[in-house]
C-alpha atoms as one frame of an Amber mdcrd trajectory, in Angstrom:
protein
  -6.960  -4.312  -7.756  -9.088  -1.900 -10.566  -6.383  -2.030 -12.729  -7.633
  -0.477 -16.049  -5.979  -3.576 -18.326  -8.665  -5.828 -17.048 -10.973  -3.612
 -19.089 -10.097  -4.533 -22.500  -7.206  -7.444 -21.880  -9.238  -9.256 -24.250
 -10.724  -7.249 -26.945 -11.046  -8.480 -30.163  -9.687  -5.603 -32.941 -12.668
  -4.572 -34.432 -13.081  -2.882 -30.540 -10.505  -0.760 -31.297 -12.355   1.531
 -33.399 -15.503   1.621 -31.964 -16.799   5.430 -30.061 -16.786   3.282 -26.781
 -15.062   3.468 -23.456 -13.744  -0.198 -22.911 -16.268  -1.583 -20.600 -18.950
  -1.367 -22.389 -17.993  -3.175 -25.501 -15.605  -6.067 -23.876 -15.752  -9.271
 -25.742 -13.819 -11.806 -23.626 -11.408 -14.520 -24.448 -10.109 -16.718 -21.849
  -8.167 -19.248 -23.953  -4.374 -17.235 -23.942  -2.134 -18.651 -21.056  -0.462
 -16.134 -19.126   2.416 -14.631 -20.456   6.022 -15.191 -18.886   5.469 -11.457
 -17.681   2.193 -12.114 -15.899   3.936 -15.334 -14.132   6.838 -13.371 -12.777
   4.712 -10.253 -12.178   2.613 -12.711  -9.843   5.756 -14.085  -8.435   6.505
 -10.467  -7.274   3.148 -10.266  -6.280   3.858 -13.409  -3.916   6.700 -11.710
  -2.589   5.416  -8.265  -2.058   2.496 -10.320  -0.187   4.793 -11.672   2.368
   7.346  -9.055   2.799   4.861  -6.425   3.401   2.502  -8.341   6.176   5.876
  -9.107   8.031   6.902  -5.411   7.327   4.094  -3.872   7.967   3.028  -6.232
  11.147   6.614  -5.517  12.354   6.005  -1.720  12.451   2.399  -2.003  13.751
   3.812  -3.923  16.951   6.884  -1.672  17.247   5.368   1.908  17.323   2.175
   0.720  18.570   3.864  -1.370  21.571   6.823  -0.613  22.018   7.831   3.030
  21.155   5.872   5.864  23.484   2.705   7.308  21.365   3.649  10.241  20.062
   2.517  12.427  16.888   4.714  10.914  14.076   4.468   7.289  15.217   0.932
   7.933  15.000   1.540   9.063  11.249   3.736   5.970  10.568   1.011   3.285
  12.286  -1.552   4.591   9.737   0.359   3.977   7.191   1.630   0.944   8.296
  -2.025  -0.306   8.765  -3.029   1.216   5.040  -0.179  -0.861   3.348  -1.393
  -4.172   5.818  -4.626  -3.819   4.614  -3.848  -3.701   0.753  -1.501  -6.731
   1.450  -4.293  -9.154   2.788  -6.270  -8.656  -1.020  -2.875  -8.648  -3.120
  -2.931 -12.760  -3.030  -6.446 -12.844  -4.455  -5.385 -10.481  -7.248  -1.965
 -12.492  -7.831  -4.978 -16.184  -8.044  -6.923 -13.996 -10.899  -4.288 -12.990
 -12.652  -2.788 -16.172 -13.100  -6.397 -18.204 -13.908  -8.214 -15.286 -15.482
 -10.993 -16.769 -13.719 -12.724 -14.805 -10.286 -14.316 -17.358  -8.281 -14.355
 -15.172  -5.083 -17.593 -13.595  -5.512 -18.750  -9.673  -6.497 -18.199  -8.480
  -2.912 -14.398  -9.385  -2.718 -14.197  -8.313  -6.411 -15.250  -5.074  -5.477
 -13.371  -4.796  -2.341 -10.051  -6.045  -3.485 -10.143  -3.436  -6.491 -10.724
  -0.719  -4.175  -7.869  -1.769  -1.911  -5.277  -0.670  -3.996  -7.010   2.820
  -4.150  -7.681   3.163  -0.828  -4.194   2.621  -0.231  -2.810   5.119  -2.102
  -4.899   7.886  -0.961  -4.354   6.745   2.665  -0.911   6.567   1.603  -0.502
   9.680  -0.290  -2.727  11.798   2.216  -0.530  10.676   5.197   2.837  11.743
   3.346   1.177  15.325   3.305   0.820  14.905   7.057   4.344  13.982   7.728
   5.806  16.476   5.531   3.029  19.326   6.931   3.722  18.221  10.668   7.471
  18.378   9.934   7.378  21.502   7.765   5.030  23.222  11.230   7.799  21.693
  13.779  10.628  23.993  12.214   8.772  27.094  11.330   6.286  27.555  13.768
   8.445  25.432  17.102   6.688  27.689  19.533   2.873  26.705  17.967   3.529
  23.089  17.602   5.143  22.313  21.115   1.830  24.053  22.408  -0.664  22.634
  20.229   0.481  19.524  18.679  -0.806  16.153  20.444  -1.297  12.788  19.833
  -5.420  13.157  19.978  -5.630  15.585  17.847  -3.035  13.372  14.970  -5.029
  10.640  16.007  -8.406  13.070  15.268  -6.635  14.299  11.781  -6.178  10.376
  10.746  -9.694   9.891  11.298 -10.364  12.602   8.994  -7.530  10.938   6.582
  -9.313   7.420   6.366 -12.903   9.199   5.811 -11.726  11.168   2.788  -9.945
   7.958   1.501 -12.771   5.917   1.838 -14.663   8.515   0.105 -12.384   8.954
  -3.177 -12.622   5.213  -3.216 -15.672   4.999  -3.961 -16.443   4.817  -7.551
 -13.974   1.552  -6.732 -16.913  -0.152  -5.365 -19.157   0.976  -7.349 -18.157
   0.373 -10.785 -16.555  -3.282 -10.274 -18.647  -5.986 -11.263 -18.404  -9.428
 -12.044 -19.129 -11.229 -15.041 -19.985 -15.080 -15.443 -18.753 -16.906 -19.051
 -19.771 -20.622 -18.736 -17.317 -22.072 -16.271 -14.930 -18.872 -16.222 -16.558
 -15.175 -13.823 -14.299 -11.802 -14.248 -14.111  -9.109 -12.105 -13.826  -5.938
 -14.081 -14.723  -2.480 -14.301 -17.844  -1.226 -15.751 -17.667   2.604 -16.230
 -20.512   2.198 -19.058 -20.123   5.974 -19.921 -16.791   7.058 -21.583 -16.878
  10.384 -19.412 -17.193   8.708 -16.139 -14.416   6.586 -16.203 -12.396  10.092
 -17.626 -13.566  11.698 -14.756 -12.749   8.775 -12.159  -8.984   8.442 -13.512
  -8.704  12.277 -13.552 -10.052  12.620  -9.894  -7.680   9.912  -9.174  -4.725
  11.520 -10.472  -5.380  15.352  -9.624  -6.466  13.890  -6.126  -4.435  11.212
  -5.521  -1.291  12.191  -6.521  -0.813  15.780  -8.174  -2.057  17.875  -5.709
  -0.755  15.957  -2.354   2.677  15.708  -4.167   3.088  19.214  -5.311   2.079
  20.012  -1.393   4.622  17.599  -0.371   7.291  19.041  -2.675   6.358  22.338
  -1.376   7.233  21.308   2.278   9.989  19.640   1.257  11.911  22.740  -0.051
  10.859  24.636   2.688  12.711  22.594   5.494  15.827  22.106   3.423  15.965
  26.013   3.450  15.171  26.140   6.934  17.679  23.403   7.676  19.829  25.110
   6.297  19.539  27.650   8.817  19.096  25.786  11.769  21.500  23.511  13.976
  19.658  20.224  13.487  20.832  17.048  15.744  19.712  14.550  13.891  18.793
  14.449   9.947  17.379  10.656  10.531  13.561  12.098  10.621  13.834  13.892
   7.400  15.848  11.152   5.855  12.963   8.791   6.345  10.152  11.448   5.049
  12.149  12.080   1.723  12.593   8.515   1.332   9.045   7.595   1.939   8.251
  10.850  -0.640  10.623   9.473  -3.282   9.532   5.979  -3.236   6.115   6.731
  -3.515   6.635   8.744  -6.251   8.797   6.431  -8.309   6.263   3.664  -7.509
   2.689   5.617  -8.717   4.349   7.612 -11.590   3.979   4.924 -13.952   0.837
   3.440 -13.116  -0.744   6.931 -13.487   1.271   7.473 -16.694  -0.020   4.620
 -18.434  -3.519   4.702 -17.021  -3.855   8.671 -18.516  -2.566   7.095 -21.904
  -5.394   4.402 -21.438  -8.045   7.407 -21.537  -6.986   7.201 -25.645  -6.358
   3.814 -25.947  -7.494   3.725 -29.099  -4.405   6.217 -30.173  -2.344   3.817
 -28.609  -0.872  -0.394 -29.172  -3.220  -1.876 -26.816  -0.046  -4.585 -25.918
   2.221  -1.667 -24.933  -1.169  -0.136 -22.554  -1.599  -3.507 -21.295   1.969
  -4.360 -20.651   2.934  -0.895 -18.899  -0.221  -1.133 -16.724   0.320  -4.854
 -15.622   4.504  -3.607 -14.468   2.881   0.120 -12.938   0.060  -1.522 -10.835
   2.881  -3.813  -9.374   5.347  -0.716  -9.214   1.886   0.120  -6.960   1.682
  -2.445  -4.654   5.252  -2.513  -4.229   5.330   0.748  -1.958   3.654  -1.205
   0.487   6.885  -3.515   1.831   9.216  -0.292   0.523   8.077   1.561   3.519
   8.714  -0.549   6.210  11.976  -1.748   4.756  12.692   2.257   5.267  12.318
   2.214   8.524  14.309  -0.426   9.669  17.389   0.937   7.327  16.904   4.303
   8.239  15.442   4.661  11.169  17.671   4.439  14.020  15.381   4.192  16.779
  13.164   2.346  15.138  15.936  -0.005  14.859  17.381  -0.208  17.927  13.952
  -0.701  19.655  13.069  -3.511  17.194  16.610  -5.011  18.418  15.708  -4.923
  22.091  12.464  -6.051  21.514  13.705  -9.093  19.974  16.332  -9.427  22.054
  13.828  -9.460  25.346  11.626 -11.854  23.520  14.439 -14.679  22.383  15.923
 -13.974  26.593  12.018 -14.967  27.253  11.999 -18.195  25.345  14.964 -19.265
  26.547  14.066 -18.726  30.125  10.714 -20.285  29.253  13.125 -23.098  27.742
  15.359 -23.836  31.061  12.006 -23.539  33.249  10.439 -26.336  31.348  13.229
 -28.356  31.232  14.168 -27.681  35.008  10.585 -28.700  36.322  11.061 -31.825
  34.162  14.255 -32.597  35.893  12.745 -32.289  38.603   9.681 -34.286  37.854
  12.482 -36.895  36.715  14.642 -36.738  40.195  11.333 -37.075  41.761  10.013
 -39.999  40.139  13.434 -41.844  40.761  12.613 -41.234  44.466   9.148 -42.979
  44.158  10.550 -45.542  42.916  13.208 -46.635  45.445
């Protein structure tokens, strides 16, 4: 995860004043334990982990396999799939911040830092889509019956993933690993001040301003039209504002802290260090909040979840009686051998 903290964790103080961004003057010191914070930030780390593969796989199977394809369970897979994909890397992130020690090699360093950024522009991006696609279904219902289709959403989250992979870039670029005697890091190395300005203000301005003022745009535009209109079911737009909101209340403090970071030397380095470590977690937290939404929220989602599981336990159990018929039968057979 390219969490900015990394950067200068371990500065000494005479850092501090020097015309430097903090890659480029990091002096590292590995012999602090981990605070009581990091240890129960990890622990939520642990958690988020499993909750959001089981989440996440859960919604995968559902609206890939069992609900029919349409546009927004198109939307919702993608997602699903983003937050998956973040979730595999989050346990080697929870190992390094615990040992302060990256023995996982430069190309997982640089892939599990750009996982978390990949996910939130996949994430971010594919809110605009929902709330677009919804905001096109009530004021344009003639358009969108004729032209919306499950190719061309497929064709837009194409698009989606190309641009995220793009943004992500400097991600891969700028990570690097670092070998002190028995201990490697995996940090960030902007080496000019103005780049890493530029990469946390294209990550902000891209990443969340813009797609959230779109989305906030959308969003007051159906609740006038819904106003208007005789709606029979709210359920769709309950789960979009959700998603919205808890993205929103999960990024806003990583961002905060990470523009503060751009001055760090105007600021206590323990207070940047601290809010960064609880905002990247607020982070990687969205990724089991939105499949927990669905189940809560979502009615069909929930009810085909129920039958699903329902049709697989009725399975088992008629695997169960087979098996245990053919070995009664095996057994009545045997007993006739014998006599």
């Amino acid at each position: 995860m390219d969490v900015d903290y990394k950067e200068y964790a371990d500065y000494t103080p005479d850092n501090e004043t020097e015309n430097v961004s903090p890659p480029t003057a990091e002096v590292l010191n590995f012999s602090s334990s981990p605070s009581l914070l990091t240890h129960a930030l990890v622990v939520f780390n642990i958690l988020i982990t499993v909750i959001g593969l089981i989440g996440n796989s859960v919604v995968i199977w559902i609206c890939g396999w069992k609900m029919k394809r349409t546009v927004i369970t198109t939307w919702y897979i993608s997602l699903a799939i983003s937050n998956f994909l973040f979730c595999i890397f989050l346990p080697l992130e929870a190992f390094y911040r615990i040992t302060s020690h990256w023995p996982f090699g430069l190309l997982l360093c640089k892939f599990t830092s750009s996982a978390l950024f990949l996910n939130m522009y996949s994430s971010v991006f594919l809110l605009v889509l929902i709330s677009t696609d919804r905001c096109v279904m009530i004021l344009f219902p003639v358009w969108s019956h004729n032209h919306r289709s499950v190719k061309k959403a497929f064709g837009v989250v194409v698009l989606m993933w190309l641009l995220s992979a793009l943004l992500t870039l400097p991600s891969l670029i700028f990570r690097q690993t670092i070998v002190h005697g028995s201990v490697t890091q995996c940090y960030t190395s902007y080496v000019d001040p103005s780049r890493h300005k530029a990469v946390v203000l294209t990550r902000f301005i891209c990443g969340f301003l813009i797609p959230f003022l779109m989305i906030v745009v959308c969003c007051s535009v159906l609740g006038v039209k819904l106003k208007t209109l005789t709606v029979k079911s709210t359920k769709p737009y309950k789960i979009m504002v959700a998603l919205i909101l808890s993205f929103f209340f999960c990024w806003v403090p990583y961002h905060t802290f990470v523009l503060l970071e751009l001055d760090f030397k105007d600021h206590s380095l323990e207070v940047l260090k601290t809010g960064l470590k609880v905002g990247a977690t607020l982070a990687a937290a969205n990724c089991f909040i939105s499949p927990a939404l669905y189940v809560f929220v979502g009615n069909d989602f929930k009810q085909t979840l129920k039958r699903s599981l329902t049709s697989r336990m009725e399975e088992a159990m008629a695997e169960e009686f087979r098996t245990a018929g053919l070995n009664h039968s095996r057994c009545r057979s045997m007993e006739v051998i014998k006599t």
